[in-house]
Structure formats: C-alpha cells, structure tokens
Steps between C-alpha positions, in 0.01 A plus 500: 500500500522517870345171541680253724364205403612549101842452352666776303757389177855382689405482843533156713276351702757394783660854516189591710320348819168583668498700808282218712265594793577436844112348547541118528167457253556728223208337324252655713211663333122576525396264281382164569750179319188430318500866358648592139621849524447726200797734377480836663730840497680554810354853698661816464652464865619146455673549161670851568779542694457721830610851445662496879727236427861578504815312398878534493583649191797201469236237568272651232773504227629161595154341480417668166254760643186484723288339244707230523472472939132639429416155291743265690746420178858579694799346288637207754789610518395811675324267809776277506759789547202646731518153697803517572685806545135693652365812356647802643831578638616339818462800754822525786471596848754574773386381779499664854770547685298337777456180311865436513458452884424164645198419606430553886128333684244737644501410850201331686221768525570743256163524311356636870777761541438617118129423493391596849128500440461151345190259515596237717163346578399199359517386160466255221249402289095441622392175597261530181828508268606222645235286465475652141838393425459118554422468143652659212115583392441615783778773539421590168159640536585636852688764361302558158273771607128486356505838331843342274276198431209776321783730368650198321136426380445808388811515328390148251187657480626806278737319317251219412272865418810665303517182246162423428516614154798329442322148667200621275763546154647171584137321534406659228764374259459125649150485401564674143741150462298285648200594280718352189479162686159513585298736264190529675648618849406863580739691527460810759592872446770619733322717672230205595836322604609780691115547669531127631868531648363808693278253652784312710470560864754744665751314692468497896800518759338188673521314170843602436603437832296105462749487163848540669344299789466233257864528299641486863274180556631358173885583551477388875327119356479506125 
C-alpha cells in the first residue's frame, strides 16, 4: 500500500519523520472545535502528485522514490545528511579581477555627474503618513488599500463556498451521532444542511477590516 499513515512488516517507526509545515497553526481548518468531522477521500488534485514536478534523480533514489517525498515519509537519515551537508553541490566562482582591488570612495557629487537629470525637489513622506504613522493601527490601514480589503473578502468568501459540502458532510455525520444520544432529535438531510449554510452573509471588506482593527486592539491592550 502506498499509504503513509500504515506500517508495512519490518519497517520502524523512528527511521522516518514528518515533513512539518512552515504555518505556525497547522491545525487550522473550516470546521468549527465543536464540529466532528466525518472520514472523507482526499481529491484527485490533493492526493496525486503534480505531473510538473521534477527531482534529482540522486535525491529520488536516496529518498526511496517520489511516493515517498509525494507522502512526506523520507528515511531521517536522508534530512539529517540534507541538514547538514545541503542538497546540491557547492557551486565555485572566481571572482573578478576587479574585486581583488581595494576599495576606493566615490567622491562628493557623483550621483549628479552620472545621473544628471535627477529629482531634486522636495521629498519625503505626506503630512497624512505622518500623522498615520503615530500608531501602529494607524500605519497599518494607511497603506492597506480598500480594493485589498474586498479582494481578501472575496477570497474567504469562495473558500467558505468551495467547502460547503464538506461543512454540510461533517454536520451531517454529528447529528447522525448525536441522534443515538437523543433519539427523538431530527436529524437533517445534507442537502437541507447545505441550503442553511448558503444562508450566511458574504463577508464585507469593512467587517474584515473592523476584525484586524480589533486583533490590533487586543495585542496593543489584551
């Protein structure tokens, strides 16, 4: 099997690591804590491995092949060698034969002589971003345009849009168990579940914006 997550006859546990993400909260997910998620098959594009994809032949035989990368199951030793030695070849370059001469000023005025038609008018930033910048909050949405605060929107909108039948699976399955506690709770079809998730309100750029207003609030005086 080409599972990950199962064991095959002779193989040990600590002779393989997990290739961790960079995100600080991996646990991030579009279900609520409250939410029991039901057991689904990963999609075609997660699961496969991208066709465009290419790796050192070396690499590949080292790790044990690209279903092993693919899934994340590298033997340890093959990081720790990775850690500390790199992964390619250390590359040499001779350096200029200019760069063996010592190092002599530009004299006073140079940039005029070599730039003859530079701005020299006034300059620096408006009196509006510096009255912006007295706050950290302040500088902050001084330079976040409106039109990033919808395209950000917009952006939460389809992915809360591209998961609602997995929110509506995942509702679906907590009622099914809840229903052997409590036998006369109704249980709802998914596709009533998914109808009333449809009915959530897009999300604004003025309520986003109100959000990171108030996690800036809350860092600045918890």
């Amino acid at each position: 099997t080409d599972d990950p997550n199962i064991m095959q006859p002779g193989e040990v546990v600590d002779d393989y690591t997990v290739l961790d993400s960079d995100e600080e909260n991996g646990t991030t997910s579009v279900f609520g804590d409250d939410e029991e998620l039901a057991l689904t098959e990963p999609a075609a594009e997660v699961s496969a491995s991208a066709s465009d994809l290419h790796f050192n032949p070396s690499l590949l035989e080292t790790a044990g092949g690209l279903s092993k990368i693919a899934h994340g199951s590298v033997p340890k030793d093959v990081l720790v060698d990775m850690k500390f030695n790199g992964w390619t070849e250390p590359t040499y370059v001779t350096p200029y034969p200019y760069m063996h001469q010592p190092y002599n000023a530009r004299p006073d005025g140079w940039i005029k002589e070599a730039y003859p038609n530079i701005y020299e008018g006034e300059h620096g930033p408006t009196a509006d971003a510096i009255a912006a910048a007295l706050t950290p909050s302040g500088a902050f949405f001084r330079f976040v345009p409106p039109h990033l605060w919808e395209a950000i929107a917009g952006a939460s909108d389809d992915y809360f849009k591209d998961n609602l039948d997995l929110r509506a699976a995942a509702q679906y399955a907590k009622q099914q168990k809840g229903k052997e506690k409590h036998p006369d709770f109704q249980v709802q079809t998914p596709q009533q579940i998914k109808e009333f998730v449809q009915t959530t309100k897009d999300i604004s750029g003025r309520e986003l914006c109100v959000f990171i207003g108030l996690l800036i609030t809350s860092t600045i005086a918890p």
